[in-house]
LOROPA-5399 format. One line per field, with one value per atom (N, C-alpha, C): residue number from 1; atom name; x, y, z. Coordinates in steps of 0.02 Angstrom, whole numbers. Example, Ala and Ser with C-alpha at 12.3 -4.5 7.8 and 13.67 -1.06 7.14 Angstrom:
BEGIN
num <- 1, 1, 1, 2, 2, 2
atomo <- N, CA, C, N, CA, C
xx <- 660, 615, 660, 642, 684, 645
yy <- -284, -225, -165, -112, -53, 2
zz <- 390, 390, 390, 354, 357, 394
% end
This chain:
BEGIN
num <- 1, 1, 1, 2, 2, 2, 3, 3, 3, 4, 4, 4, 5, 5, 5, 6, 6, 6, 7, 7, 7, 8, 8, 8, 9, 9, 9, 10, 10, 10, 11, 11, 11, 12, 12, 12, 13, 13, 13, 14, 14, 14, 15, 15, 15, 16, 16, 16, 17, 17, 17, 18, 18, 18, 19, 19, 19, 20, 20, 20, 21, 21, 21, 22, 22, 22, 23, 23, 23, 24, 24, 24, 25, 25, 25, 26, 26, 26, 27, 27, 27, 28, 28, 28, 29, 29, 29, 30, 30, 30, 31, 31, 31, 32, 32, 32, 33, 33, 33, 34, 34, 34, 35, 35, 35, 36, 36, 36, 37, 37, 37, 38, 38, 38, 39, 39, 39, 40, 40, 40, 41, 41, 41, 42, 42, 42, 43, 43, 43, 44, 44, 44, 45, 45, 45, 46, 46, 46, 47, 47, 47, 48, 48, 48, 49, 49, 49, 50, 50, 50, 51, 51, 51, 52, 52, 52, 53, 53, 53, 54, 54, 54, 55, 55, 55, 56, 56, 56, 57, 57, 57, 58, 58, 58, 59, 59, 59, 60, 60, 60, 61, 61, 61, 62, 62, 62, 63, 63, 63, 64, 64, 64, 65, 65, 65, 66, 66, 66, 67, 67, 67, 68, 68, 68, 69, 69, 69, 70, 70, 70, 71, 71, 71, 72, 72, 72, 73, 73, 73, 74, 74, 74, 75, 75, 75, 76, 76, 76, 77, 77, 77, 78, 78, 78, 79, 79, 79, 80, 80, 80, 81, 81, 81, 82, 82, 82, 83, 83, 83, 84, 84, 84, 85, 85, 85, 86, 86, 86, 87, 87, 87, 88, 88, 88, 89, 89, 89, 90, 90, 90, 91, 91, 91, 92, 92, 92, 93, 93, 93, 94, 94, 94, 95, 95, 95, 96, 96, 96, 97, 97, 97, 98, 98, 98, 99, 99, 99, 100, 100, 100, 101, 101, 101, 102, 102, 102, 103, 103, 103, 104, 104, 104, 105, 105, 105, 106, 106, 106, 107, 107, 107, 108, 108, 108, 109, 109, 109, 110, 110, 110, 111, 111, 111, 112, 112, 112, 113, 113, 113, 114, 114, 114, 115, 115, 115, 116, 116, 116, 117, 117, 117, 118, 118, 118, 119, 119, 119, 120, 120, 120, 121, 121, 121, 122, 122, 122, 123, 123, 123, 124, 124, 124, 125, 125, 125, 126, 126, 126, 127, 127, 127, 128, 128, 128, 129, 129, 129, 130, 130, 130, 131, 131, 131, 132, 132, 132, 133, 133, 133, 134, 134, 134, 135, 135, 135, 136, 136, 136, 137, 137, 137
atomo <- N, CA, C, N, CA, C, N, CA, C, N, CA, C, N, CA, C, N, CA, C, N, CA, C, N, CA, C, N, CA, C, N, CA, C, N, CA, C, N, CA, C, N, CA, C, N, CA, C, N, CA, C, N, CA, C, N, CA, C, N, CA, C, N, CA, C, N, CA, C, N, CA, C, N, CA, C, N, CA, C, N, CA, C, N, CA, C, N, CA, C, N, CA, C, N, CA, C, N, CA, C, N, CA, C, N, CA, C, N, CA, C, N, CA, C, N, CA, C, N, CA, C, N, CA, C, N, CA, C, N, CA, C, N, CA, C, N, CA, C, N, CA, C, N, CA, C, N, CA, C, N, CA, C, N, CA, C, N, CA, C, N, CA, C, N, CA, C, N, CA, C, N, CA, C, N, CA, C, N, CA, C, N, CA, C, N, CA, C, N, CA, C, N, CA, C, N, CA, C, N, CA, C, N, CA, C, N, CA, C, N, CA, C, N, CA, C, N, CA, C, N, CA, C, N, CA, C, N, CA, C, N, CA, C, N, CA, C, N, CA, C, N, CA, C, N, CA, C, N, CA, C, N, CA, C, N, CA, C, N, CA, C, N, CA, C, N, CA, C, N, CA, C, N, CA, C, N, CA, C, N, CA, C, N, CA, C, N, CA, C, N, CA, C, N, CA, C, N, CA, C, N, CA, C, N, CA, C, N, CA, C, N, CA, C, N, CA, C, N, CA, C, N, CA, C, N, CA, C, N, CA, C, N, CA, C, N, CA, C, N, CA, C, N, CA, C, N, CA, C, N, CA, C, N, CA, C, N, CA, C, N, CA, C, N, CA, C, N, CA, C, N, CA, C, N, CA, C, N, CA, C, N, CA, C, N, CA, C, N, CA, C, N, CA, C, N, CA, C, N, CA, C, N, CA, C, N, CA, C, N, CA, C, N, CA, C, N, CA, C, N, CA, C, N, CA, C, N, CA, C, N, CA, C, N, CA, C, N, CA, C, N, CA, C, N, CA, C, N, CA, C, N, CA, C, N, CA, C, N, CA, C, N, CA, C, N, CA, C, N, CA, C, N, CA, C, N, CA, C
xx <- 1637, 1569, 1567, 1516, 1526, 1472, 1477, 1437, 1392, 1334, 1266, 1250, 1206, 1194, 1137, 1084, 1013, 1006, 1060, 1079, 1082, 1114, 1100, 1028, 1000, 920, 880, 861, 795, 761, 709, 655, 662, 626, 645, 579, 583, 505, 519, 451, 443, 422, 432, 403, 306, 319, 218, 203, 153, 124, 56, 29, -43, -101, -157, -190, -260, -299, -369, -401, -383, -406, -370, -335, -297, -223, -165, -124, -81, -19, 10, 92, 120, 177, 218, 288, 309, 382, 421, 476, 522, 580, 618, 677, 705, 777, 823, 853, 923, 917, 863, 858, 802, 750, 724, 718, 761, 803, 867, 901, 964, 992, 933, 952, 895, 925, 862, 822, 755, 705, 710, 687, 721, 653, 620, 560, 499, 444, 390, 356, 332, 283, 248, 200, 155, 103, 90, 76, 12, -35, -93, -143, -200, -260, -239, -167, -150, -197, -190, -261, -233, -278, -255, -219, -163, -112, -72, -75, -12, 54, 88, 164, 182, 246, 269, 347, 373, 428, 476, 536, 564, 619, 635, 710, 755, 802, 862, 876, 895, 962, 1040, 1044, 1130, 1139, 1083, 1122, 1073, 996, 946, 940, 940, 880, 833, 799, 730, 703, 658, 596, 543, 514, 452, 418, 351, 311, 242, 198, 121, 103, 71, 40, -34, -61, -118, -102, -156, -158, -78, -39, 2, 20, 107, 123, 171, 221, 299, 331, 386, 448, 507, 522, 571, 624, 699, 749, 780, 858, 911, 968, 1018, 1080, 1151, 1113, 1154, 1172, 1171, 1171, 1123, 1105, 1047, 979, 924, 863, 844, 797, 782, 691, 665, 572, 556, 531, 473, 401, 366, 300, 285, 269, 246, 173, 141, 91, 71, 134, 100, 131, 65, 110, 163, 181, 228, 293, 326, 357, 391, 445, 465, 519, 544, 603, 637, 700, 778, 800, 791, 832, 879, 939, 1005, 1027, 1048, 1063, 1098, 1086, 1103, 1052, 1015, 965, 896, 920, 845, 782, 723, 651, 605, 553, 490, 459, 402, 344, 278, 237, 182, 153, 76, 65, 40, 13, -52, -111, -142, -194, -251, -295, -353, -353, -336, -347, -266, -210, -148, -111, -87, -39, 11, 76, 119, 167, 205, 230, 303, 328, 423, 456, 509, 538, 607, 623, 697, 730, 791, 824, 875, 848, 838, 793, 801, 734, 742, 692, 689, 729, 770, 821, 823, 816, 789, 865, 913, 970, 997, 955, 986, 967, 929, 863, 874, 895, 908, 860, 821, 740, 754, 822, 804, 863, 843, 855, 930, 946, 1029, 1057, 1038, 1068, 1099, 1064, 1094, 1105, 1122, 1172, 1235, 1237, 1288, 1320, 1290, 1302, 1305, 1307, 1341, 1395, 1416, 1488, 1524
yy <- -19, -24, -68, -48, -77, -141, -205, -243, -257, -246, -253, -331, -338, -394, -370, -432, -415, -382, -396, -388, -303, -262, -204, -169, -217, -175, -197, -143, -139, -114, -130, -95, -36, 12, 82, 102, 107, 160, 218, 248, 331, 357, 418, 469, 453, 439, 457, 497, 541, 574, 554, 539, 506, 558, 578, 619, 585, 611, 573, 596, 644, 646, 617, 569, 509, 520, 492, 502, 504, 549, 595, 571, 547, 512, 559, 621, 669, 642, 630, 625, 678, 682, 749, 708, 744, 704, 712, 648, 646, 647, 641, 642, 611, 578, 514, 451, 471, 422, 436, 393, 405, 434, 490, 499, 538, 609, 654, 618, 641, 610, 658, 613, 653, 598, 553, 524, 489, 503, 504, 449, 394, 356, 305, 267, 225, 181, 118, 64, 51, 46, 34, 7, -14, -73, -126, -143, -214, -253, -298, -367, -405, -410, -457, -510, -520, -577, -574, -523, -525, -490, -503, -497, -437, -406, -338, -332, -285, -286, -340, -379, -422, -360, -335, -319, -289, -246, -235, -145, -120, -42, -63, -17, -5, 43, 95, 145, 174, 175, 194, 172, 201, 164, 205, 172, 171, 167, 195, 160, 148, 88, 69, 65, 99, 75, 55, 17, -4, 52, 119, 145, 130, 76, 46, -41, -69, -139, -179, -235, -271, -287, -294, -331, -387, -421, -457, -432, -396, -398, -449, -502, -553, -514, -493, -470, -537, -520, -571, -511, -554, -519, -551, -602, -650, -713, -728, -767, -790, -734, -753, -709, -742, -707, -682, -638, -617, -594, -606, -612, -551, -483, -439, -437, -424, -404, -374, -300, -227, -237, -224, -185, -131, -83, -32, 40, 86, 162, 202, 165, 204, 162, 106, 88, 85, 74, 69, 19, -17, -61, -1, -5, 32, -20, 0, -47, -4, -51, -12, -35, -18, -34, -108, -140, -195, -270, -256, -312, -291, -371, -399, -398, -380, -378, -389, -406, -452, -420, -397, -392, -432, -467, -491, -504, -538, -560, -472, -438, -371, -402, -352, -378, -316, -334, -294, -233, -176, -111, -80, -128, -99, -52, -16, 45, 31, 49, 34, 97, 147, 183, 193, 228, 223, 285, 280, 351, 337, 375, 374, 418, 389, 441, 467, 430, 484, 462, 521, 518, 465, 429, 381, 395, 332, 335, 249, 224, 151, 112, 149, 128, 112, 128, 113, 20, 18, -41, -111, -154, -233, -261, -274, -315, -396, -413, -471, -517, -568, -602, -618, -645, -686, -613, -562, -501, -495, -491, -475, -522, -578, -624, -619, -606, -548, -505, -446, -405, -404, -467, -465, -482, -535, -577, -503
zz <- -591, -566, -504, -475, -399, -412, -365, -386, -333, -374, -306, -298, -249, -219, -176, -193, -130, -85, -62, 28, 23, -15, -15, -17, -32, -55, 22, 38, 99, 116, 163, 195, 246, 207, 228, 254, 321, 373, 332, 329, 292, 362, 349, 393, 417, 454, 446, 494, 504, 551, 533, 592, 625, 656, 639, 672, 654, 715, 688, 642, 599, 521, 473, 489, 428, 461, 400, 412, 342, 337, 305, 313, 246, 231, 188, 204, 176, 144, 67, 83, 48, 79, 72, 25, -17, -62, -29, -33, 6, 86, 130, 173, 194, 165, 200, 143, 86, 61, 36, 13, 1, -61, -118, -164, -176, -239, -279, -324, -281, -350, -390, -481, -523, -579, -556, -568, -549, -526, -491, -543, -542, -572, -543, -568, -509, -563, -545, -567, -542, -575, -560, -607, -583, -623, -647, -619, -618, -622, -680, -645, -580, -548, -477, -496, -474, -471, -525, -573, -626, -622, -655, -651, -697, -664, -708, -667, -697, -717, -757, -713, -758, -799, -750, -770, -737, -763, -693, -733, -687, -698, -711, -753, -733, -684, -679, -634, -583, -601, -585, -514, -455, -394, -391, -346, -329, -270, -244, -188, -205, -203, -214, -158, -156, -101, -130, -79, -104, -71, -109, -59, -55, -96, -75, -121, -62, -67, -56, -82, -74, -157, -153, -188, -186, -213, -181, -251, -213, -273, -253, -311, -303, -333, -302, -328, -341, -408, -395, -424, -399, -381, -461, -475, -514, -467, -398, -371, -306, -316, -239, -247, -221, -228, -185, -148, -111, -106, -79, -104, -22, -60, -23, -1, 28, 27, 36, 7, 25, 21, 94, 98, 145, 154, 197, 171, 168, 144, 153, 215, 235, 270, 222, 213, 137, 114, 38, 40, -14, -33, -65, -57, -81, -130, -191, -252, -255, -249, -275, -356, -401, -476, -477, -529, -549, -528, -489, -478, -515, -529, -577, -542, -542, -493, -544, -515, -542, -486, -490, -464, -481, -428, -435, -362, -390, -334, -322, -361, -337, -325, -254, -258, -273, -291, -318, -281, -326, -304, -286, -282, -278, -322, -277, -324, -288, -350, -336, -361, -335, -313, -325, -387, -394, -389, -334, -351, -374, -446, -451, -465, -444, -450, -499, -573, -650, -696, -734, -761, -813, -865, -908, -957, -953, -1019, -1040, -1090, -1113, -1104, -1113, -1117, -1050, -985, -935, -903, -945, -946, -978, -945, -946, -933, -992, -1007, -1022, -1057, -1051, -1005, -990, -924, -944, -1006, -1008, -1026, -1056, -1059, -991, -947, -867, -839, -859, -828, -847, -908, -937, -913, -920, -877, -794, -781, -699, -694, -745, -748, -741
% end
């Protein structure tokens, strides 16, 4: 297994096209990110300022985007942290597998936006914190 680290995970521009009747954010698999979506889900009526996630993949990535309002996802790697702030539609964070993330810090009215790339399996899922300190050694 390959071993991830923060530094792999980043901020990814989406496609946007702009017209004066709004504007329109398209993404294609494998080509305006680095992998088939294979799960579509999204986070919302957060109470303002509370916390979610608090855990890590073994294999799963992801893009998260706010496509409304703001949030901060704090990654860690097992040795280093790294702190986001998504608030624009048409930007996303690239989680690559093995980092731990915490999301908080929504603000009223935020959605929050996951694409991965497989579908839900519980077993891929490191919920508690010394478990995946564990599993990084």
């Amino acid at each position: 297994m390959r071993i991830s680290r923060v530094k792999d995970c980043r901020i990814v521009d989406l496609p946007i096209v702009q017209t004066e009747s709004g504007s329109i954010t398209s993404l294609n698999n494998s080509i305006d990110i680095p992998f088939n979506i294979k799960r579509v889900y999204y986070l919302y009526d957060v109470p303002n300022q509370a916390d979610r996630g608090a855990h890590a993949h073994k294999e799963l990535q992801q893009l998260i985007v706010a496509v409304s309002g703001s949030f901060t996802i704090t990654l860690f790697d097992g040795f280093e942290n790294m702190t986001f702030i998504l608030n624009q539609p048409n930007q996303g964070l690239l989680l690559v597998p093995g980092i731990w993330r915490e999301l908080n810090g929504f603000s009223g009215g935020g959605i929050c936006l996951v694409l991965a790339s497989h579908e839900y399996q519980e077993s891929d899922y490191i919920r508690d914190y010394h478990d995946y300190l564990e599993f990084k050694k």
